[in-house]
C-alpha positions as CSV (number, residue, x, y, z in Angstrom):
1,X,105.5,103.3,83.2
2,X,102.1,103.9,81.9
3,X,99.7,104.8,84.9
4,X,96.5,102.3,84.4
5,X,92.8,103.7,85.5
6,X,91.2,102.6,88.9
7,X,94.9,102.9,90.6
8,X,96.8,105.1,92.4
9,X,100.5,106.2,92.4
10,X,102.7,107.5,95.6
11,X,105.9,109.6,94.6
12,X,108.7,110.9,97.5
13,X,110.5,113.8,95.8
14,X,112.4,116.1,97.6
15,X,110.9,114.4,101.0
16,X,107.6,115.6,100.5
17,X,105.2,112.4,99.7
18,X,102.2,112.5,96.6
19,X,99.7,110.8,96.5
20,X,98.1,110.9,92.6
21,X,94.7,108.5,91.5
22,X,95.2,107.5,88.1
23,X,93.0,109.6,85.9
24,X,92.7,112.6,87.9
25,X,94.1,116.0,87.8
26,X,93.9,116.2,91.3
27,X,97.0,115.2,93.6
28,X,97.2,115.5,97.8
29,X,100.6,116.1,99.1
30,X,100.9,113.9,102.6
31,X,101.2,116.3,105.0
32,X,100.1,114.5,108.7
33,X,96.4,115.0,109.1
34,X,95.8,117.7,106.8
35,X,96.7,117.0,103.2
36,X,97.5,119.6,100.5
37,X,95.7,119.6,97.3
38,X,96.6,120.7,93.7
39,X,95.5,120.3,90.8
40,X,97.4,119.3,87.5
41,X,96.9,120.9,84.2
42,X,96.6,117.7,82.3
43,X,96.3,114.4,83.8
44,X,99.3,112.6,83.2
45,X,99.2,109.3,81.2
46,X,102.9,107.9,82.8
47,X,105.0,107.9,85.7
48,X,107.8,109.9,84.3
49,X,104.8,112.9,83.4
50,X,103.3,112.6,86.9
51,X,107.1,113.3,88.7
52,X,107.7,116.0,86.2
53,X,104.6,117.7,87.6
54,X,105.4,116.7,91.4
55,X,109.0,117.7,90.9
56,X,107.5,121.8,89.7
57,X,105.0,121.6,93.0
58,X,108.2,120.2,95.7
59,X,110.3,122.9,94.6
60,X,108.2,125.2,97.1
């Protein structure tokens, strides 16, 4: 699924929760009251690029 500009996207892999906005190489991993940032390479343009990315960073 194409990720559209001015949204945002939340992904459970591995039990870990992301939280991604749209046109961003930044993404915050849900972690109670202090979040976990990262940032991307690329800013990916669909859903299936955005868990490919998530799925490298829940691995740890």
């Amino acid at each position: 699924m194409e990720l559209l500009p001015n949204c945002y996207t939340e992904l459970c892999i591995n039990g870990r929760w992301f939280h991604y906005n749209h046109d961003k190489k930044s993404v915050f991993m849900l972690n109670g009251s202090n979040p976990l940032s990262f940032e991307l390479e690329i800013a990916p343009t669909t859903e299936e690029e955005l868990e490919a990315h998530l799925t490298n960073i829940a691995a740890f």
